[in-house]
VOBA-1610 file (N, C-alpha, C; in pm, whole numbers, padded with zeros to 5 digits, always signed):
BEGIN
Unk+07553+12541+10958Unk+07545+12679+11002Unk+07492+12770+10892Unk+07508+12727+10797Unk+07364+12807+10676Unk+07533+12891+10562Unk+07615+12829+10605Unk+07741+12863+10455Unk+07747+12827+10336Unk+07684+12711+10349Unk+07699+12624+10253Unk+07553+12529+10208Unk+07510+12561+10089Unk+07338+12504+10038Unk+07379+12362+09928Unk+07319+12271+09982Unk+07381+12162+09874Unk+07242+12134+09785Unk+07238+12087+09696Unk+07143+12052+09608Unk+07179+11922+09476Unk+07134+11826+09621Unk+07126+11726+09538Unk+07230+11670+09490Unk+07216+11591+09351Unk+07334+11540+09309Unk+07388+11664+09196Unk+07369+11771+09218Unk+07435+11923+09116Unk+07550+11956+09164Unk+07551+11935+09275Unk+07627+12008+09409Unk+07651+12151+09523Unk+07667+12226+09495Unk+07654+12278+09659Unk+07699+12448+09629Unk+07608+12551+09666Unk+07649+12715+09703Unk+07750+12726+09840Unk+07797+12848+09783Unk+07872+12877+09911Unk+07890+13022+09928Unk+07914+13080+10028Unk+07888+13210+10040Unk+08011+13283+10097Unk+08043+13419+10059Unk+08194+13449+10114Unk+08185+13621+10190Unk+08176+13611+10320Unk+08146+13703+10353Unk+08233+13826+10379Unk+08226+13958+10386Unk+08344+14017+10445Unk+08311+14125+10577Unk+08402+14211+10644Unk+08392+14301+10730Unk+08447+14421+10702Unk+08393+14550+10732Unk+08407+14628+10723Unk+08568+14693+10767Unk+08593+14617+10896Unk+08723+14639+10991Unk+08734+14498+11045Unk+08862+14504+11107Unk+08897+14360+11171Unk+08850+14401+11294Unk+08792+14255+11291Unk+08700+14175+11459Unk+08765+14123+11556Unk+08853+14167+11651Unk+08879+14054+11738Unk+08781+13987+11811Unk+08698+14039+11868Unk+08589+13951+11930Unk+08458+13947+11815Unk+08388+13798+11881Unk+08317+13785+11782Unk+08143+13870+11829Unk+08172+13931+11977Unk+08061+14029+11984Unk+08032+14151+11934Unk+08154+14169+11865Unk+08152+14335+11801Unk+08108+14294+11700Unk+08094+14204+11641Unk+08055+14196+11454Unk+07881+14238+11501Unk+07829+14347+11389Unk+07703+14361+11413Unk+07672+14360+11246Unk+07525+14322+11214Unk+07538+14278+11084Unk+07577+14436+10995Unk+07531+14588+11007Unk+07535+14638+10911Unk+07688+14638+10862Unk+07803+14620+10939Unk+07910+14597+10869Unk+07973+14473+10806Unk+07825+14399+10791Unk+07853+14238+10733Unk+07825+14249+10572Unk+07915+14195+10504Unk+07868+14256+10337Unk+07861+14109+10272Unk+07825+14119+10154Unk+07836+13978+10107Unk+07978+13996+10001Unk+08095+13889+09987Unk+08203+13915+09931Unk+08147+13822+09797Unk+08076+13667+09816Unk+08123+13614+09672Unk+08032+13494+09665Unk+07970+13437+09598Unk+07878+13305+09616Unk+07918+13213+09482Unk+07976+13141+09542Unk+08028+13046+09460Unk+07954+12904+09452Unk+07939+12841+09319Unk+07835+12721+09290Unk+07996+12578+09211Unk+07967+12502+09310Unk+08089+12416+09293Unk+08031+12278+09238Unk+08004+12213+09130Unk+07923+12139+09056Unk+07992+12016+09100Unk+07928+11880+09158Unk+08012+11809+09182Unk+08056+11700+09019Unk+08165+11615+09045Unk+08219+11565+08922Unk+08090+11462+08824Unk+08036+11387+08905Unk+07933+11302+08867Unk+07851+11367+08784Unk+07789+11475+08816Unk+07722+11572+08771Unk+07781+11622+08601Unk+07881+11631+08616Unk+07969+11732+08495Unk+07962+11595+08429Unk+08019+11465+08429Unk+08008+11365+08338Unk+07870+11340+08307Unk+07785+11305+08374Unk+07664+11284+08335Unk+07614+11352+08237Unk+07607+11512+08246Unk+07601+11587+08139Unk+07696+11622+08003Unk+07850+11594+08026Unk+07934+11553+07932Unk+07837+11472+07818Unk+07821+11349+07907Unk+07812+11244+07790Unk+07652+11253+07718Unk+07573+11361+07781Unk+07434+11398+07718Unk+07466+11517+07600Unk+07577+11546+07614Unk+07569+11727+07534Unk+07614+11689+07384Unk+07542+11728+07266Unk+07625+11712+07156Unk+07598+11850+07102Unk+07746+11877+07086Unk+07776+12035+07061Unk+07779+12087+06921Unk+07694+12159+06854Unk+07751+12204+06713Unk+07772+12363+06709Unk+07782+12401+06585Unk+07780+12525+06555Unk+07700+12577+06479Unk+07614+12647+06479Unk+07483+12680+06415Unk+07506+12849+06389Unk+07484+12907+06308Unk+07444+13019+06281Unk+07310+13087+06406Unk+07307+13236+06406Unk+07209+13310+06500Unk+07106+13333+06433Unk+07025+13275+06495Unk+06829+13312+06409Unk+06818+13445+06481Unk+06912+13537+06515Unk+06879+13710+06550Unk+07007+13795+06486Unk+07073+13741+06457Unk+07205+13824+06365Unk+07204+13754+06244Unk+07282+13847+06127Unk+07300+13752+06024Unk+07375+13852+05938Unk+07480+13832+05867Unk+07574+13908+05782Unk+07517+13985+05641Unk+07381+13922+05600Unk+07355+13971+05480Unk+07251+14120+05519Unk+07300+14221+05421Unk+07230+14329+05405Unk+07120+14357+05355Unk+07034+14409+05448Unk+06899+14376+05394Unk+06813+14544+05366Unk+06772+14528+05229Unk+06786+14680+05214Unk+06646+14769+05296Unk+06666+14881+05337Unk+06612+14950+05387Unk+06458+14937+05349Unk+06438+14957+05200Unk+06249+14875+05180Unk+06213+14767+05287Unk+06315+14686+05277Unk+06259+14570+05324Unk+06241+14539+05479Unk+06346+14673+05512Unk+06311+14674+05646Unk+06237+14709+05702Unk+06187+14837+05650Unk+06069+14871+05649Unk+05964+14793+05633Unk+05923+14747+05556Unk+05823+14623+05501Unk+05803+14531+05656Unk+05900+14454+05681Unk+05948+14394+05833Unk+05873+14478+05944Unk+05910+14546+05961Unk+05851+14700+06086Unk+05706+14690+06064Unk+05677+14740+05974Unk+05562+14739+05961Unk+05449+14641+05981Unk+05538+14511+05919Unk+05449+14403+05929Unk+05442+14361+06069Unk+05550+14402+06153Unk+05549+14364+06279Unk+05426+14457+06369Unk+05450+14583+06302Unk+05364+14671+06397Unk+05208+14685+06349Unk+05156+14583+06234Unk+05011+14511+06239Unk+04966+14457+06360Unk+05110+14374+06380Unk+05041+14300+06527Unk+05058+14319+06642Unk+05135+14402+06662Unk+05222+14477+06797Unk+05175+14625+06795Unk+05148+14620+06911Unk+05136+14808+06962Unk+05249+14891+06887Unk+05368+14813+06965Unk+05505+14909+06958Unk+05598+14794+06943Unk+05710+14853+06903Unk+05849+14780+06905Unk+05978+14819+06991Unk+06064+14714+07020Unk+06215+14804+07063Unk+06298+14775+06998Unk+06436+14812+07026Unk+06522+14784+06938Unk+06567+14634+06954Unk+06573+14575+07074Unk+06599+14430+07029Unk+06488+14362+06955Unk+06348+14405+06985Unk+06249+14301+06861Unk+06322+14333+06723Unk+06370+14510+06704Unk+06383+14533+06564Unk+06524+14404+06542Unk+06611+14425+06636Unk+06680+14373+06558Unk+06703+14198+06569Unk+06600+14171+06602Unk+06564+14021+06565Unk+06480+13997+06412Unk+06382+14105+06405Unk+06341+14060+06268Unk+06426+14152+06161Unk+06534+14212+06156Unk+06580+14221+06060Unk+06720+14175+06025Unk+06802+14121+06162Unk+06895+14080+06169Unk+07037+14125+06152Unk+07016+14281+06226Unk+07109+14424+06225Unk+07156+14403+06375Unk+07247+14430+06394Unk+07344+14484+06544Unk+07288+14584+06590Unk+07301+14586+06730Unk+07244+14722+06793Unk+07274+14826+06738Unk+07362+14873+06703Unk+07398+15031+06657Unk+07329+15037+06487Unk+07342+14949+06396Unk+07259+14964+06263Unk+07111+14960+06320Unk+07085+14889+06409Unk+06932+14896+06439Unk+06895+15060+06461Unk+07014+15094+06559Unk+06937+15210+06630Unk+06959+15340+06522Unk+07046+15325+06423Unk+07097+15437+06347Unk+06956+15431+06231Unk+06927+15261+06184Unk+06794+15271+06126Unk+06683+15345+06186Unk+06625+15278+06301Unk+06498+15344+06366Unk+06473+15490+06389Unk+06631+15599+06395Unk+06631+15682+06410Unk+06632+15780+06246Unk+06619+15698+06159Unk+06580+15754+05974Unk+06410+15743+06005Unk+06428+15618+06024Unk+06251+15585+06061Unk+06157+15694+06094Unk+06248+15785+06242Unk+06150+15831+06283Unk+06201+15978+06198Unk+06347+16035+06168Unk+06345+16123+06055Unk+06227+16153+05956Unk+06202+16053+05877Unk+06074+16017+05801Unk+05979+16048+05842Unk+05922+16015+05959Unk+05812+16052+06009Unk+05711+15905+05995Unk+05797+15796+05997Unk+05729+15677+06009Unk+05672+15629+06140Unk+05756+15618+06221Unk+05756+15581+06354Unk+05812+15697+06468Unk+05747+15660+06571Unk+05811+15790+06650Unk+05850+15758+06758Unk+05938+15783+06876Unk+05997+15711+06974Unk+05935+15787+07114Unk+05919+15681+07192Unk+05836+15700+07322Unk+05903+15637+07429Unk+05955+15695+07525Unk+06032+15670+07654Unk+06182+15706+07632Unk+06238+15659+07738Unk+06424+15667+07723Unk+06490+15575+07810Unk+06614+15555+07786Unk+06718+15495+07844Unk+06669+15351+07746Unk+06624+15235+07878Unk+06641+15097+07839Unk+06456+15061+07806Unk+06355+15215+07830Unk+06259+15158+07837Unk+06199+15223+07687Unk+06265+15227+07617Unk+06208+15290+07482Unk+06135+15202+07383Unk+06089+15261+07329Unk+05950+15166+07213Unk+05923+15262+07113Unk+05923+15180+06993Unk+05888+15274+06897Unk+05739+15257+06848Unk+05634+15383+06803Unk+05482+15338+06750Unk+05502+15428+06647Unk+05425+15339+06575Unk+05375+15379+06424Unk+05328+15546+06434Unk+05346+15657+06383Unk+05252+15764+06356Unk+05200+15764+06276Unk+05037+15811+06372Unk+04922+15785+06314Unk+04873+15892+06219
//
């Protein structure tokens, strides 16, 4: 009846619907008071061992965070070198090549553009910073 999607040997979706009000008959249900409640993905066991015995787990340090302080020259230096080859930047590129948390990123970029290095173009989630020319 289309509740339930199986796939393979992964195992199987499922879907959880709700109503707006209680139905006694099943001719009153009309879809706009049909909502979707929950879609659940139920992995079968074969599956989970198979991949068990493929996974070897370590702990690695983040090639985009990193604890050491990296001084402001150099971040600069970084920016720059990035924005040779790039139009513009955002704050997650920045803070992949310098390896700052969102809020040091954004408290940097915003000296940046203090300075009059870079200047910021758009808002919310669609912002980019370009070099001034």
């Amino acid at each position: 009846r289309g509740y339930i999607v199986e796939f393979g040997d992964l195992g199987h979706f499922s879907l959880t619907l709700s109503l707006e009000k209680e139905i006694t008959d099943r001719k009153e249900v009309r879809s706009p008071s049909v909502h979707l409640k929950n879609i659940k993905l139920k992995v079968k066991q074969t599956y989970k061992r198979e991949l068990n015995s493929k996974m070897d787990l370590e702990r690695i340090s983040s090639p985009t965070r990193s604890n050491m302080n990296i001084s402001e020259e150099e971040c600069l230096k970084r920016l720059q070198d990035f924005l040779e080859k790039h139009p513009c930047i955002n704050r997650a590129d920045y803070c992949a090549i310098t390896g700052m948390n969102k809020t040091q990123a954004i408290r940097q970029l915003n000296l940046f553009i203090e300075k009059g290095i870079i200047q910021k173009y758009g808002n919310g989630k669609t912002v980019v910073y370009i070099r001034v020319v």
